[in-house]
N, C-alpha and C positions, 0 to 999 in steps of 0.2 A: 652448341647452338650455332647457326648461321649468322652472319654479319646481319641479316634485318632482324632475326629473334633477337639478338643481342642490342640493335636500334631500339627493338620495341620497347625491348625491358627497360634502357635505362630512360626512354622518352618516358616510359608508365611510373620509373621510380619520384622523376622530376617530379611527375604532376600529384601524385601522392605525396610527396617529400615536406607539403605544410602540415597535412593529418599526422606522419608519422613521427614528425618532428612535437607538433601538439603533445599526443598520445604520449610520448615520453618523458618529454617533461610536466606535464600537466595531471598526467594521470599513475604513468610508471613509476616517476620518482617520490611523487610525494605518498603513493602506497610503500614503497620502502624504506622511506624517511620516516614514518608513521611506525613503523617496525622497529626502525632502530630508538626512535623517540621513547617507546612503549619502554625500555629497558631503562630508563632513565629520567633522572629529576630536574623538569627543566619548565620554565615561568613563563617563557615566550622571550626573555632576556638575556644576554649573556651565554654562555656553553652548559649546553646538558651534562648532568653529573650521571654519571652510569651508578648504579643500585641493581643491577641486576633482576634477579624477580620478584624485587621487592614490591612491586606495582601490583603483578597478580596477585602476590600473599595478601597484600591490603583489601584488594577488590572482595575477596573470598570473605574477607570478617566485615566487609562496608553493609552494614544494613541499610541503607538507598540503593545498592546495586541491587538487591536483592528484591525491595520494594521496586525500582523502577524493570527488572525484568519481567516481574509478577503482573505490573501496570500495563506492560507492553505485549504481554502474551493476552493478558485478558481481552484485550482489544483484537489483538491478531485473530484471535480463535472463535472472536462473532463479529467481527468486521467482514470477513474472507466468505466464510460462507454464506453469510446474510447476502452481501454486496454480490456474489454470484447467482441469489437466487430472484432478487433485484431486478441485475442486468439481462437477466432471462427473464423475467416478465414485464419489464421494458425492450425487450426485443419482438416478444412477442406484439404486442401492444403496436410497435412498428410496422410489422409484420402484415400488418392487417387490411382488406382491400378495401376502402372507404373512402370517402370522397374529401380531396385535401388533405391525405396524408402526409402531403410532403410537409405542411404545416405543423402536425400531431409530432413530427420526426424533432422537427426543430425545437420546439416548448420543450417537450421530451429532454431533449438533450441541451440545452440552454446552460442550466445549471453546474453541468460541468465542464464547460470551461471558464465559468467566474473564478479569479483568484481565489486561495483557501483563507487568505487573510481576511478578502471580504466576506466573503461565507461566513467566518469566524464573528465577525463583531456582527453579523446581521442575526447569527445562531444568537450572540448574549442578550440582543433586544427582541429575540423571537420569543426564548423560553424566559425571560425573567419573571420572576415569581408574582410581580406586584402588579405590573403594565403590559406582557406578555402577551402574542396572540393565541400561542401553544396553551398556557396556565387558562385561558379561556374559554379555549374550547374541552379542557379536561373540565373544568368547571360548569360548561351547559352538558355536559353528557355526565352529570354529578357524580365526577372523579373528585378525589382529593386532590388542592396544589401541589405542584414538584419543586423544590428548587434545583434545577437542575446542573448549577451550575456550584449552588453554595455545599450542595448537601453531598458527602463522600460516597453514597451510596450507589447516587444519580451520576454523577461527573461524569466516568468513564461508559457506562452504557448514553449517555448524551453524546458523546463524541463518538459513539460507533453509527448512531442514528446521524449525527451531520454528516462522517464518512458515506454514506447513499447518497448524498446529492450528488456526488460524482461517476454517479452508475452508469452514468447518458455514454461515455470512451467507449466502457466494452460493451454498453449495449448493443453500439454501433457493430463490431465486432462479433456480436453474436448474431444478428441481422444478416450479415454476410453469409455465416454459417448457416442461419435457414434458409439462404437466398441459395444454398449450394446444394441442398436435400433434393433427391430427382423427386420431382414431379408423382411416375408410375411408383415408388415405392409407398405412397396416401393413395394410389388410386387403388393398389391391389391390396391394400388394409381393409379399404373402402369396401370392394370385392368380396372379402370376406368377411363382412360384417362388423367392421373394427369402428367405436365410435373416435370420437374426438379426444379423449382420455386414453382410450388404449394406443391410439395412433403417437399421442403425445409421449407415450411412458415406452411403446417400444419400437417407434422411431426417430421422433423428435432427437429425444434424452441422446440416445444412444450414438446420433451421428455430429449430436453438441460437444460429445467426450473431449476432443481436440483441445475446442476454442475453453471447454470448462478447466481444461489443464493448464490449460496457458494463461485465463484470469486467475488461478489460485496460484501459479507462482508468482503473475505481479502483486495481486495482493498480499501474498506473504513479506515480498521484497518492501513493498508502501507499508505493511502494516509494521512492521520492525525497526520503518522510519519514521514513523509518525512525529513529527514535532509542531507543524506549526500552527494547529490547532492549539494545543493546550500552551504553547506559547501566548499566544493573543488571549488566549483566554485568564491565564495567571498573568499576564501583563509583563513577562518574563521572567515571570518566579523568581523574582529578586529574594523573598525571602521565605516562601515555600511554593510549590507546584501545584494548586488547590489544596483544598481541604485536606488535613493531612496527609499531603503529597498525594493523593489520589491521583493526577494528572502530572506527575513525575516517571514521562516516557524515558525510554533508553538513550534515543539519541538527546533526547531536553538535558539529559542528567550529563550527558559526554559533551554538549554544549557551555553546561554551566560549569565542570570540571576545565574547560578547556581556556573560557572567555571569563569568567566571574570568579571562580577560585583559582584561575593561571596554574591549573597544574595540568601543562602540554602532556606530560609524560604517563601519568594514571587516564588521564581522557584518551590519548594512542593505548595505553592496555585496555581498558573499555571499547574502543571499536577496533582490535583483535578479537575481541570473544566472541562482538556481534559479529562480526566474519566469520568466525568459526560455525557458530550457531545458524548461519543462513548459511551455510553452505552442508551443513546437517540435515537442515528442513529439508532444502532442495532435493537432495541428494534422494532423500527417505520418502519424499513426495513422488519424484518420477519411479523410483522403485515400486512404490505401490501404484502407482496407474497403469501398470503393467496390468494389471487385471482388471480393469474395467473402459481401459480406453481404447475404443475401437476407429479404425482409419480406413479412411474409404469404405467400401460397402461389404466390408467383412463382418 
């Protein structure tokens, strides 16, 4: 390199040199520390006693691991695509030429970005069973009450239904993505006789691929973290996670392993596996969008 490439570079290392300082220690180290913790028995006090894999072997017989996997895929697996089918009909919705949309845009998306905690205690005085607006309205449209907070049944599909109030991000997001659809490709649908429905399923769909790929990795990534819903809502599961732990999510359970039972070392093997296992999904997910996700106007 020349005497100014070599200026450049260490002037550009300077000015980077607080991120990558951060990045190391803030984020490198303590992923490694979490590795080496995993292998060991340790309270938050005094020095870790190494046990080798004795962390994993226990996880494997813990029935709460088992249960809080079960709790956290169930969620994963109708949060992700419900909230993608959502954000696309809140996009559309956006979408639309009307007078004061910029308003429609805003109400629309409002709700997501209120904190989850307040969502959270607004969702326990929404659905309560007794004074509820939700038990209300199931009531004049002569449904039975839910309780959807008490009953093990309800719990977890209630928390995939509060997960949608934060549809409004990638709504936004998917808005962009019909803002980017040419024009002539609805004109020569139109052309050929293509209604609103045909035009939706085989051009809309098709050139959302993208942005649809990219909302199901965040939402696998959020759905795998879920915690602080069912936190607010068991009041921090001091002494079970809802009703028969029904709201005893992965990271809740690596939380209370880590801060309430003081075992640093089994909470570091618990979020190794959840590393493992989203690095699984991911992996298996772009693998399969190989065949249905289409880029630019191919």
């Amino acid at each position: 390199m020349t005497k100014t490439e070599k200026r450049n570079l260490r002037n550009g290392l300077i000015f980077v040199s607080p991120w990558i300082v951060g990045f190391l220690c803030l984020q490198v180290y303590p992923i490694l520390y979490s590795l080496r913790l995993s292998f060991t028995r340790y309270s938050g006090f005094g020095k870790p006693v190494s046990v080798g894999l004795e962390n994993f072997r226990t996880l494997i017989q813990d029935p709460l691991f088992t249960k809080s996997l079960y709790n956290t895929f169930f969620y994963t697996v109708w949060a992700v695509p419900l909230g993608v089918v959502v954000a696309i009909l809140i996009a559309l919705a956006m979408n639309q030429r009307v007078r004061e949309v910029a308003v429609y845009r805003a109400i629309l998306y409002l709700p997501s970005i209120l904190p989850l905690f307040a969502l959270s205690f607004v969702w326990i005085v929404f659905s309560n069973p007794r004074f509820g607006l939700l038990n209300y309205i199931l009531q004049g449209l002569g449904l039975p009450i839910i309780d959807f907070i008490g009953n093990p049944v309800w719990t977890k599909p209630s928390i995939v239904l509060l997960a949608q109030l934060g549809a409004g991000g990638p709504a936004l997001i998917f808005l962009a993505g019909l803002r980017g659809i040419p024009r002539e490709l609805y004109e020569s649908a139109e052309i050929d006789g293509a209604g609103a429905m045909r035009s939706f399923w085989s051009i809309t769909l098709p050139m959302l691929t993208p942005v649809i790929l990219y909302d199901i990795i965040l939402g696998l990534s959020m759905g795998l973290q879920v915690f602080t819903q069912a936190y607010i809502i068991t009041s921090g599961g001091v002494n079970m996670a809802g009703p028969n732990n029904s709201l005893l999510f992965y990271v809740f359970y690596i939380y209370k392993n880590a801060f309430q039972y003081t075992r640093m070392g089994y909470a570091s093997a618990l979020v190794w596996v959840l590393f493992v296992i989203s690095m699984i999904l991911a992996l298996s997910v772009f693998k399969w969008a190989r065949s249905w996700v289409h880029y630019g106007n191919e």
